[in-house]
C-alpha positions as CSV (number, residue, x, y, z in Angstrom):
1,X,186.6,-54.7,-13.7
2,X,183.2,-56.2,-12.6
3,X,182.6,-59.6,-12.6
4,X,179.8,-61.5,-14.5
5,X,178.1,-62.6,-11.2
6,X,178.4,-59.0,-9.7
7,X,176.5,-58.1,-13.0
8,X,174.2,-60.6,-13.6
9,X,171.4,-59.2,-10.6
10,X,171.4,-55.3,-12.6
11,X,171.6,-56.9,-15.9
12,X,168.5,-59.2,-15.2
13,X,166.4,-55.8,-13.6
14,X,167.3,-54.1,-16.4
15,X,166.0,-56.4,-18.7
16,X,162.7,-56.5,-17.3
17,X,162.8,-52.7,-16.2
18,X,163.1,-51.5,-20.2
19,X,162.3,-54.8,-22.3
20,X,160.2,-54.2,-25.1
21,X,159.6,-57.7,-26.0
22,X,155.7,-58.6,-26.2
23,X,156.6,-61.7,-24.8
24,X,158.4,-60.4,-21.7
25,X,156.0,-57.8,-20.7
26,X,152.9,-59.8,-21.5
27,X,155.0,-61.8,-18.6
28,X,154.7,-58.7,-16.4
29,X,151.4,-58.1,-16.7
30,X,150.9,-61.8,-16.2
31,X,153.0,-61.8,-12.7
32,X,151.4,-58.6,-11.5
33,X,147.9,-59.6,-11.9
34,X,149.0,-62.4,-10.1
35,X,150.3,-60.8,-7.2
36,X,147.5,-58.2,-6.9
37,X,145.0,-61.5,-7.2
38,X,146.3,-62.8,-3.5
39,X,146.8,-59.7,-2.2
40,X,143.3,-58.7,-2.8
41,X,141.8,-62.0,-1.9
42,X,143.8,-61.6,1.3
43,X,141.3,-58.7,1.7
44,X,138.4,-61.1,0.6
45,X,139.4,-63.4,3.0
46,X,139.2,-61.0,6.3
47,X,135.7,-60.0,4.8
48,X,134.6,-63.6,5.2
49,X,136.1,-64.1,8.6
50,X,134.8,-61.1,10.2
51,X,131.5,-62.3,8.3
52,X,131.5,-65.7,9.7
53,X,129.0,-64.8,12.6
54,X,127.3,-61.7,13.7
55,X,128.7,-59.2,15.5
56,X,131.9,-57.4,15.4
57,X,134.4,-60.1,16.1
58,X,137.7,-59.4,14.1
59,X,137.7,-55.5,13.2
60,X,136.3,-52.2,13.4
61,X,133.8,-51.5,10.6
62,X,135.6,-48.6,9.0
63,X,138.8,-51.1,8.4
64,X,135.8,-53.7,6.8
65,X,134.8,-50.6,4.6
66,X,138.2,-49.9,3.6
67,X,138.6,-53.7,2.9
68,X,135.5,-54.0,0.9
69,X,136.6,-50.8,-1.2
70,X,140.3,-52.0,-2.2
71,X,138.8,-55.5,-2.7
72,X,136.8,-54.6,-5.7
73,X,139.2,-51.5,-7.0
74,X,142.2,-54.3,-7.4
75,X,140.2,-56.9,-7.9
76,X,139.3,-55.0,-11.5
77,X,141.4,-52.9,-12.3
78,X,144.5,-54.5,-10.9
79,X,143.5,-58.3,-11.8
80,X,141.1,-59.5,-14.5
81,X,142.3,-55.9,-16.7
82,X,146.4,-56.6,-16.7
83,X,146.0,-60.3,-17.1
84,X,143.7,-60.2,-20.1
85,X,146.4,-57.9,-21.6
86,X,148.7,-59.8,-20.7
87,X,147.0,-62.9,-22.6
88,X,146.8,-60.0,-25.4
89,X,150.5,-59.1,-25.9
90,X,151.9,-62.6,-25.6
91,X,149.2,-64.1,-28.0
92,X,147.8,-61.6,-30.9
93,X,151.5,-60.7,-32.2
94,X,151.6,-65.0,-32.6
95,X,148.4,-65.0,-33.8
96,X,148.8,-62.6,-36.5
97,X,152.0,-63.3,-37.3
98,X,153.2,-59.6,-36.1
99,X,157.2,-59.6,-35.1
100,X,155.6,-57.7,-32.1
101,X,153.3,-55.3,-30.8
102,X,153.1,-52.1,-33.1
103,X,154.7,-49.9,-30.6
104,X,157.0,-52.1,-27.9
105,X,158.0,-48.8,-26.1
106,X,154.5,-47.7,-25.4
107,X,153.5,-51.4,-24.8
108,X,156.2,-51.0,-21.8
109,X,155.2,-47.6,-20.7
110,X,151.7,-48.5,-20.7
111,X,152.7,-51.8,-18.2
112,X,155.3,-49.9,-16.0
113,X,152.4,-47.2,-15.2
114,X,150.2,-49.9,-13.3
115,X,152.9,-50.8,-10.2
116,X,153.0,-47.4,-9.2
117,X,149.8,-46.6,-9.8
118,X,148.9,-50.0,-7.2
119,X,151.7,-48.4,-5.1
120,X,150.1,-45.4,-4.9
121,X,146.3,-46.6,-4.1
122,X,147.6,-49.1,-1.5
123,X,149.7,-46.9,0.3
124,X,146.9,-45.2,1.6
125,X,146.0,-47.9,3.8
126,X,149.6,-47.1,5.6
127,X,148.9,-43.2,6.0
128,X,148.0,-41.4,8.7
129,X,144.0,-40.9,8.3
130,X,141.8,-43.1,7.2
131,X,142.2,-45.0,3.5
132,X,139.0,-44.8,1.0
133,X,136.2,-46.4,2.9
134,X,133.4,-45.8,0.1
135,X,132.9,-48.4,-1.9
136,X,134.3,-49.2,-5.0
137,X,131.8,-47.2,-7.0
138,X,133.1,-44.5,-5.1
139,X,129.8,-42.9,-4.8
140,X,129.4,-39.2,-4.1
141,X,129.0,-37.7,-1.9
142,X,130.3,-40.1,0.4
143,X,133.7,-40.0,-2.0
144,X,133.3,-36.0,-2.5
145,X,132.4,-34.5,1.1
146,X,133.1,-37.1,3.3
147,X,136.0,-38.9,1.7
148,X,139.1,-38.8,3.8
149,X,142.1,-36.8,2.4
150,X,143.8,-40.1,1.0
151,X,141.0,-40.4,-1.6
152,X,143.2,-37.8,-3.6
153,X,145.7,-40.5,-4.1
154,X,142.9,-43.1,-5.1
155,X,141.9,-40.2,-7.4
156,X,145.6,-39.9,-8.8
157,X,146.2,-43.8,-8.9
158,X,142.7,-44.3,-11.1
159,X,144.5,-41.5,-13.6
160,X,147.4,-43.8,-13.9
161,X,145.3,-47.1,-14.4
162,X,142.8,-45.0,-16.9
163,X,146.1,-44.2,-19.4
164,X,147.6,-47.5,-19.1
165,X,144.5,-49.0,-20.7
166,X,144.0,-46.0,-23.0
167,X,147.7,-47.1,-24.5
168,X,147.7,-50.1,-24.5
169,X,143.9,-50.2,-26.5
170,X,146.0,-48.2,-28.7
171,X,148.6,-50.1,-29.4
172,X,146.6,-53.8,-29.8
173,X,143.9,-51.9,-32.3
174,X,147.7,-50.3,-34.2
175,X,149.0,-53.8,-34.1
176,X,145.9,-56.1,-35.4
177,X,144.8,-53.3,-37.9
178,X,148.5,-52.6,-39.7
179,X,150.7,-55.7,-38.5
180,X,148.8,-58.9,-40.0
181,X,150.6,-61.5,-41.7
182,X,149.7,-60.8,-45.2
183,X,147.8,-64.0,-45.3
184,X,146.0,-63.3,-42.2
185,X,142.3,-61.9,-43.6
186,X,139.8,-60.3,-41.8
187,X,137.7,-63.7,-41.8
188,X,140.9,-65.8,-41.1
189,X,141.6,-62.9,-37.8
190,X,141.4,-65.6,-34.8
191,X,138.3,-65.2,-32.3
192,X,140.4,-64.5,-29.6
193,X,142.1,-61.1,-31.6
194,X,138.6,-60.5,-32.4
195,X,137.4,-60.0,-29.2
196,X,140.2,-58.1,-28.0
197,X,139.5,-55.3,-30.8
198,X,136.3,-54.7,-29.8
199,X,137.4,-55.1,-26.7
200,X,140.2,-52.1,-27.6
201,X,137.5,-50.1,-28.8
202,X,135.9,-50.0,-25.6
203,X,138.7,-49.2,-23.3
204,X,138.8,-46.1,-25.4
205,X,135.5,-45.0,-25.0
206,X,134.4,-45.1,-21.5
207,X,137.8,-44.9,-19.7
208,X,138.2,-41.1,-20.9
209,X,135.1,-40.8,-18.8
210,X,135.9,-42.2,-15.9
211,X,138.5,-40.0,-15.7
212,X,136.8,-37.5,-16.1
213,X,134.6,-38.4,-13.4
214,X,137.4,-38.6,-11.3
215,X,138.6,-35.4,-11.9
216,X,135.3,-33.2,-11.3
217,X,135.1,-35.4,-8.1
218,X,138.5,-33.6,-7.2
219,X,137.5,-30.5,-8.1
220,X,134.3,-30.8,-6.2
221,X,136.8,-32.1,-3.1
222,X,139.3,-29.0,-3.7
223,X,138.3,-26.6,-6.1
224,X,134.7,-25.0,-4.8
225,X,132.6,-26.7,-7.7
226,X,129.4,-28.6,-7.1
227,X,129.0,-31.0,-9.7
228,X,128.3,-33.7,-7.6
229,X,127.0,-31.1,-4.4
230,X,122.5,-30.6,-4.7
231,X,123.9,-27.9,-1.8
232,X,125.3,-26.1,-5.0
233,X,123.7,-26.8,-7.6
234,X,124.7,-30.1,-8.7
235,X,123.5,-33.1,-8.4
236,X,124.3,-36.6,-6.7
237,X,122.3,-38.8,-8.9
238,X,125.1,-37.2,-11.9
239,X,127.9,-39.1,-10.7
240,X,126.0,-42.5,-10.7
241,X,124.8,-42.0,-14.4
242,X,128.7,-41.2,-14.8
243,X,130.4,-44.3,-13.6
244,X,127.8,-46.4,-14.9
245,X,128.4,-45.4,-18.0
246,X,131.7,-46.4,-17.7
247,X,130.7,-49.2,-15.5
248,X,128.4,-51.5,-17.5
249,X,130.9,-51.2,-21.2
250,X,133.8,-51.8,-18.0
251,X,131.7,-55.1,-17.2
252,X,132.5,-55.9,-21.3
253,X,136.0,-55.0,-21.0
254,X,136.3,-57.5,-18.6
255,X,134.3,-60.4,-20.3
256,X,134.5,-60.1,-23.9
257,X,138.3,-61.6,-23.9
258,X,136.9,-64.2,-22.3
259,X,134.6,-65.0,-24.7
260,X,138.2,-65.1,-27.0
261,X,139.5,-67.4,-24.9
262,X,136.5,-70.0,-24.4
263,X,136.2,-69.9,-28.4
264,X,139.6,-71.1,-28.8
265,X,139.8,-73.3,-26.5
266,X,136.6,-75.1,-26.8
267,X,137.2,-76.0,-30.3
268,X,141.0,-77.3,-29.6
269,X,139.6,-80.1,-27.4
270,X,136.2,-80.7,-29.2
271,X,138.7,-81.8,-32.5
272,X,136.3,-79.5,-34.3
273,X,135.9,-76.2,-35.8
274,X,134.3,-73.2,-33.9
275,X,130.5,-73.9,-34.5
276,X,129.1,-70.5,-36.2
277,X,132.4,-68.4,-36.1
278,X,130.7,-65.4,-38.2
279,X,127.8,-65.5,-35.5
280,X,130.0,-65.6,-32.4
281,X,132.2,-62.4,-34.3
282,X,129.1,-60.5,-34.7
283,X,127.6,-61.4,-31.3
284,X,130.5,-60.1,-29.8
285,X,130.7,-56.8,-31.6
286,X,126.4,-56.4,-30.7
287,X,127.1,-57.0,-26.6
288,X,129.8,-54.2,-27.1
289,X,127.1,-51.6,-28.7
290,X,124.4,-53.0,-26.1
291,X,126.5,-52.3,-23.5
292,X,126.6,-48.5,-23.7
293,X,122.8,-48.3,-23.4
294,X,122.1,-50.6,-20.8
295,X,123.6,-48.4,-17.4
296,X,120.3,-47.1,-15.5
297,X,119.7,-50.7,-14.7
298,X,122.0,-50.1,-11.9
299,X,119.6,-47.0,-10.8
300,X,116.4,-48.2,-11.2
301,X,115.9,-47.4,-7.3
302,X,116.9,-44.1,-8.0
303,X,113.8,-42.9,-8.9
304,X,114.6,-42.7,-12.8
305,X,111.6,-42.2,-14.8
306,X,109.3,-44.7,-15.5
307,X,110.1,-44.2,-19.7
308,X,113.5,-44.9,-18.5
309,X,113.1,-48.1,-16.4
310,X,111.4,-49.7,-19.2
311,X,113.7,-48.6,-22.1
312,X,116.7,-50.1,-20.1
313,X,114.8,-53.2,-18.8
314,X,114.3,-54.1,-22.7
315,X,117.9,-53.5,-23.5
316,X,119.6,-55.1,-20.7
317,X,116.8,-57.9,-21.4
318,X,117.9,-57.5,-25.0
319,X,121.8,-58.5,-24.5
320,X,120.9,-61.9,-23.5
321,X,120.5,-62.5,-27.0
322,X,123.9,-62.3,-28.3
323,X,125.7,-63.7,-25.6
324,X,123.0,-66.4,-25.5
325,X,124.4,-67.3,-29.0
326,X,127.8,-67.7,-28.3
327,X,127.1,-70.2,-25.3
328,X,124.8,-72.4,-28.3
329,X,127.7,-72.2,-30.5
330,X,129.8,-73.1,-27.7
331,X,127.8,-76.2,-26.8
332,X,127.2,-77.1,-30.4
333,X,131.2,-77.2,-31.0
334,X,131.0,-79.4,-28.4
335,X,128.4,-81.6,-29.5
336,X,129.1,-84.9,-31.0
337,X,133.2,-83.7,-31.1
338,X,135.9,-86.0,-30.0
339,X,135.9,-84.4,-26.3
340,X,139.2,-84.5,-24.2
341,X,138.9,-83.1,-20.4
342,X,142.0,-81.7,-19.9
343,X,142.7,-78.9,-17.2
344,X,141.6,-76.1,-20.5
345,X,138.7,-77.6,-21.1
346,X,137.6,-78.5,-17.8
347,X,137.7,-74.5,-17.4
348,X,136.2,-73.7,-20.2
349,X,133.2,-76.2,-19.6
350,X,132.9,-74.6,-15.8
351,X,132.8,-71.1,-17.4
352,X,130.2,-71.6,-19.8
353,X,128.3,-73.3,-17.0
354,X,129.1,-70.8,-13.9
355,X,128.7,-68.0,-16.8
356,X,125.0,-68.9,-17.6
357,X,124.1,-69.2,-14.1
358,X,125.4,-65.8,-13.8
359,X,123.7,-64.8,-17.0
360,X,120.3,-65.8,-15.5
361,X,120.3,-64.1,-12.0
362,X,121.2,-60.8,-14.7
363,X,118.0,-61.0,-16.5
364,X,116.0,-61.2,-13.3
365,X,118.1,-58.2,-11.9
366,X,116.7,-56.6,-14.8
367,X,113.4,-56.6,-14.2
368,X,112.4,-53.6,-12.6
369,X,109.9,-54.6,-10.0
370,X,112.4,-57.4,-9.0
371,X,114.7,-55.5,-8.7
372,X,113.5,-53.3,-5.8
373,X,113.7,-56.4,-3.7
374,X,117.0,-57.4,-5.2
375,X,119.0,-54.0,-5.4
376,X,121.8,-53.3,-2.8
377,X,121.4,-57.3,-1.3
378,X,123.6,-60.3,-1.4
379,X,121.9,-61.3,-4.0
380,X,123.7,-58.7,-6.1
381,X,127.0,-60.0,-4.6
382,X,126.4,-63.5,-6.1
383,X,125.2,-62.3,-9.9
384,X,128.6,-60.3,-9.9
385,X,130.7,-62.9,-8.8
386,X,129.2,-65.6,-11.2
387,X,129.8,-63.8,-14.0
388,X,133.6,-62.1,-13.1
389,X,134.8,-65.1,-11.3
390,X,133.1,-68.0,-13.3
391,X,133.6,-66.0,-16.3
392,X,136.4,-63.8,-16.5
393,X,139.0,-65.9,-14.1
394,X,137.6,-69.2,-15.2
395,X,139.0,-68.1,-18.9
396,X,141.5,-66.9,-17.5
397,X,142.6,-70.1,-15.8
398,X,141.4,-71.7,-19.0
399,X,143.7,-69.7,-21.1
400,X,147.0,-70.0,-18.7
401,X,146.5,-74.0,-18.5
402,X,146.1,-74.0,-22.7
403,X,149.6,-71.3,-23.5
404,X,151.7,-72.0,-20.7
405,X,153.3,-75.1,-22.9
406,X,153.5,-73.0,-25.5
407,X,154.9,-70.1,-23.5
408,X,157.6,-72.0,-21.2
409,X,158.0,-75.0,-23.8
410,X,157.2,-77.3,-20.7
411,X,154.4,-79.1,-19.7
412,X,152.3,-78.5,-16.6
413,X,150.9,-81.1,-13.9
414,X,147.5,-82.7,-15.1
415,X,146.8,-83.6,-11.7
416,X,147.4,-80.6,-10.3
417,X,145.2,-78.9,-12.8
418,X,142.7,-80.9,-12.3
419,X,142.8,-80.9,-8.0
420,X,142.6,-76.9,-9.2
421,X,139.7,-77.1,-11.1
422,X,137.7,-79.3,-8.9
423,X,138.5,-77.5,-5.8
424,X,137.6,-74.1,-7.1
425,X,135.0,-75.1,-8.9
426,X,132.9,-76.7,-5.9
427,X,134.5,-74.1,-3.4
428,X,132.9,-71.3,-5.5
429,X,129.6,-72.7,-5.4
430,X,129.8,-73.5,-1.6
431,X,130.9,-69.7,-1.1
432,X,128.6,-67.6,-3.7
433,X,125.6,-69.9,-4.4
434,X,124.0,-69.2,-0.8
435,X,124.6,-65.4,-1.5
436,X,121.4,-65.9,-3.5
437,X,119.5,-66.6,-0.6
438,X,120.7,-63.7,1.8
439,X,119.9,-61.3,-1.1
440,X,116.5,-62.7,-1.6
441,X,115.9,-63.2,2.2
442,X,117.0,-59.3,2.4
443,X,120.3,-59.4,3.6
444,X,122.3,-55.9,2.5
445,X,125.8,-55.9,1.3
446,X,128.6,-54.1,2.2
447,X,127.9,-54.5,5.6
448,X,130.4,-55.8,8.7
449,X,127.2,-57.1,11.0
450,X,123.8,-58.6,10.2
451,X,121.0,-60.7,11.9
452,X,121.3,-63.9,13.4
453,X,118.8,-65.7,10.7
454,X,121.4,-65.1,8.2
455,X,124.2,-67.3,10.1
456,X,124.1,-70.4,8.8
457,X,124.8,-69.5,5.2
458,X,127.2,-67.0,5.7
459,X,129.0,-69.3,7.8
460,X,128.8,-71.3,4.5
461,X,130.2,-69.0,2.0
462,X,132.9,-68.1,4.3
463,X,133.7,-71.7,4.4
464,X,134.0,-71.8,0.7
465,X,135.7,-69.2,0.4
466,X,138.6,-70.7,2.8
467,X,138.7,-73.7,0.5
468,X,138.7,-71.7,-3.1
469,X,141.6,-69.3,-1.4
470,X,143.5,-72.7,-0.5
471,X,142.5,-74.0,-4.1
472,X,144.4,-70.7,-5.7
473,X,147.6,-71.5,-3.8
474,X,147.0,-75.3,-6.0
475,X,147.4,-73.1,-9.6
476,X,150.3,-70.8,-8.0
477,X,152.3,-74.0,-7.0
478,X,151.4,-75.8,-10.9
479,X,152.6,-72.6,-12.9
480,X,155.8,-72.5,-11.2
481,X,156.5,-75.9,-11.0
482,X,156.0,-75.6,-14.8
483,X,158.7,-72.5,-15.3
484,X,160.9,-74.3,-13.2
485,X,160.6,-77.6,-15.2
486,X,163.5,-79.4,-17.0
487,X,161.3,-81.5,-19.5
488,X,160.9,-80.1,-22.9
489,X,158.0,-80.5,-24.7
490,X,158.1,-82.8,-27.8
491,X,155.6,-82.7,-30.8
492,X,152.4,-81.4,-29.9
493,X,151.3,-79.6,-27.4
494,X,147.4,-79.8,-27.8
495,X,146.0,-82.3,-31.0
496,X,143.6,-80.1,-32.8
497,X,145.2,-76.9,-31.6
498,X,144.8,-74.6,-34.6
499,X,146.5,-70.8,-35.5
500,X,149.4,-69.4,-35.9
501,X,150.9,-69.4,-32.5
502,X,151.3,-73.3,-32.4
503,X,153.0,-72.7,-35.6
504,X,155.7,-70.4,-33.6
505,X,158.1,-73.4,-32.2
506,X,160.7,-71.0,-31.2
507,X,158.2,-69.1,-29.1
508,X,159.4,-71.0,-25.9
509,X,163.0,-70.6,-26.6
């Protein structure tokens, strides 16, 4: 007869292999986004060294292209998407008042998909071959005629990630639609659950047709079409207008449950109520309809029509509006409220900052004219990082700092938290804000070499981004000190913290 401690080890993979607890796989998602977040920085990391001066110095340039490529793939799909649902099955059942998600064995089919679909994609840097050395816009025909035979797994691998969000956007609109506490109203429905039914909505519309771009990429690659060939028939210029239609709602996906967070959080340690709930609701649900007409202002070098450029100028000009509303009610939540700066707040304060500054650089991206000088430059670089960094991992950070009490039942290091915060904080400035100026000076991206008058300020940025990499090891070290802790929480976690989930005291247990 086994023993307990012989046991123990197949009992404790089995619980995570086939749990169907929201709590435990919200958990998984949590843990894989984070493993996938240093693993791609890794890659971020050898960008900036072999950046650090001119010239060739650390690799050849078809490793820095297949760098660059997984960079951004796991960076998205593999980082801000599973932690933001991770956030969303440990915290809308709570919020609701739901026992759990509506369906807990699609909710752990839908996680278990994503390692081997990271597996797969990553092992192609290990083949024989070269791995995808593209891009990650994967651009035909660079992807279709001249992507190496390992693309097919990337192909595969996006399939994978593609249904895991198609599921689980399935399950969280199931579970907020049919599984609220019967005092839980529409109006009463927290911000944060909000956001991540739109949100929901929006995985189900444009990742169908990514995989379907995908797809006619392979049969272009395999099966004698030419969707993407002019040589047949086809046409390049398709495949942009395809991703991009997926690509600008994607940029959504990965920002509106920020917005949840921020709105949550903000109020907590303001002592006040969420300034203009109704507008920040409705805001949110007019960026989501904006951002499916709003894609050709990634083209508008393409030579779109004129017609075109200017109907897609106005609307990308026009979704300033809304999200310029939420960062008001933001501030005026803030304004005149007993204000506490703890590690939450100091996040969410950064991101609404960061966020704006990001917001900025996108309108002037979206006027045409400037953007022939801007398009395919650093300056591109920066505007994406501002807004994905400073916004989606800023919430993220945000939102981690504000649950983990409630989700360990211990309480984390304030000064850690705060040597986090600051570090990252001033290291992403140091590392993006000069980006700005190579753009506008005419640097291009996604390249391993440039001139010598664009030294200094790379040298810069890959000095920052040295520091923030260090700062990131800071929040690793906090959240496990904080799992591994022996104190138990007592009373409060946050005064002012509002909702159901606070209400949950045997959420930690």
């Amino acid at each position: 007869m086994k023993t307990y401690a012989n046991t123990r080890p197949i009992t404790y993979c089995k619980r995570w292999l086939t749990t169907t607890n929201h709590r435990d796989i919200g958990t998984l998602y949590l843990w894989l986004s984070c493993i996938l977040f240093f693993f791609a920085g890794t890659m971020a990391l050898l960008i900036r060294a072999e950046l650090f001066q001119p010239g060739m110095k650390l690799m050849q340039p078809e490793f820095y292209n297949q760098l660059v490529t997984f960079h951004g793939l796991i960076m998205i799909f593999g980082v801000i998407m599973p932690a933001f649902a991770g956030l969303a099955n440990w915290q809308i059942p709570l919020m609701i008042g739901a026992h759990d998600m509506a369906f807990p064995r699609l909710n752990n089919w839908s996680f278990w998909l994503l390692p081997f679909a990271f597996i797969l994609m990553t092992s192609t840097l290990f083949m024989s071959g070269d791995a995808p050395n593209f891009g990650w816009t994967m651009y035909a025909p660079l992807s279709t005629t001249f992507g190496p035979p390992s693309t097919d797994y990337l192909i595969f691998s996006i399939h994978l990630m593609g249904l895991s969000s198609i599921l689980a956007g399935i399950n969280i609109i199931a579970t907020i639609i049919n599984m609220r506490s019967p005092t839980m109203s529409w109006k009463k429905l927290p911000v944060f659950v909000w956001s991540w039914l739109i949100t929901a909505f929006l995985l189900l519309g444009v990742m169908p047709v990514l995989a379907g771009t995908v797809t006619m990429m392979l049969f272009d690659r395999h099966f004698g079409t030419s969707f993407f060939n002019a040589a047949g028939g086809g046409d390049p210029l398709l495949y942009q207008h395809l991703f991009w239609f997926f690509g600008h709602p994607e940029v959504y996906i990965l920002i509106l449950p920020a917005f949840g967070v921020i709105s949550e959080v903000v109020p907590t340690f303001s002592r006040k109520a969420l300034f203009g709930r109704t507008a920040m609701i409705y805001a949110i649900i007019s960026i989501a309809v904006l951002s499916y007409i709003v894609w050709v202002h990634h083209m508008f070098t393409t030579g779109v029509p004129l017609i075109a450029q200017l109907i897609f100028m106005y609307t990308t000009m026009l979704i300033a509006v809304p999200t310029g509303i939420k960062v008001f009610n933001w501030i005026t939540t803030m304004f005149k409220g007993s204000i506490s700066f703890e590690t939450p707040m100091l996040f969410a304060i950064g991101f609404i900052f960061m966020f704006t500054v990001g917001g900025f650089s996108g309108l002037m991206l979206s006027i045409v004219p400037a953007d022939f000088q801007y398009h395919d430059t650093y300056f591109v670089v920066a505007h994406l990082h501002y807004v994905l960094i400073a916004g989606s991992l800023f919430a993220l950070y945000s939102a981690i700092y504000y649950w983990i009490p409630l989700w360990t039942g211990h309480r984390y290091s304030e000064k850690l938290g705060r040597w986090h915060f600051w570090l990252t904080i001033i290291a992403f400035n140091i590392t993006f804000l000069p980006m700005h100026f190579l753009g506008l000076a005419g640097m291009p991206r996604r390249i391993p070499d440039y001139a010598l008058k664009f030294t200094d300020f790379n040298m810069m940025a890959t000095i920052g981004a040295f520091i923030f990499g260090l700062a990131q090891v800071l929040f690793l070290i906090n959240v496990i000190k904080t799992i591994r802790s022996k104190k138990e929480i007592k009373g409060e976690v946050w005064e002012g913290a509002m909702g159901l989930e606070w209400d949950a005291q045997e959420s930690h247990e």
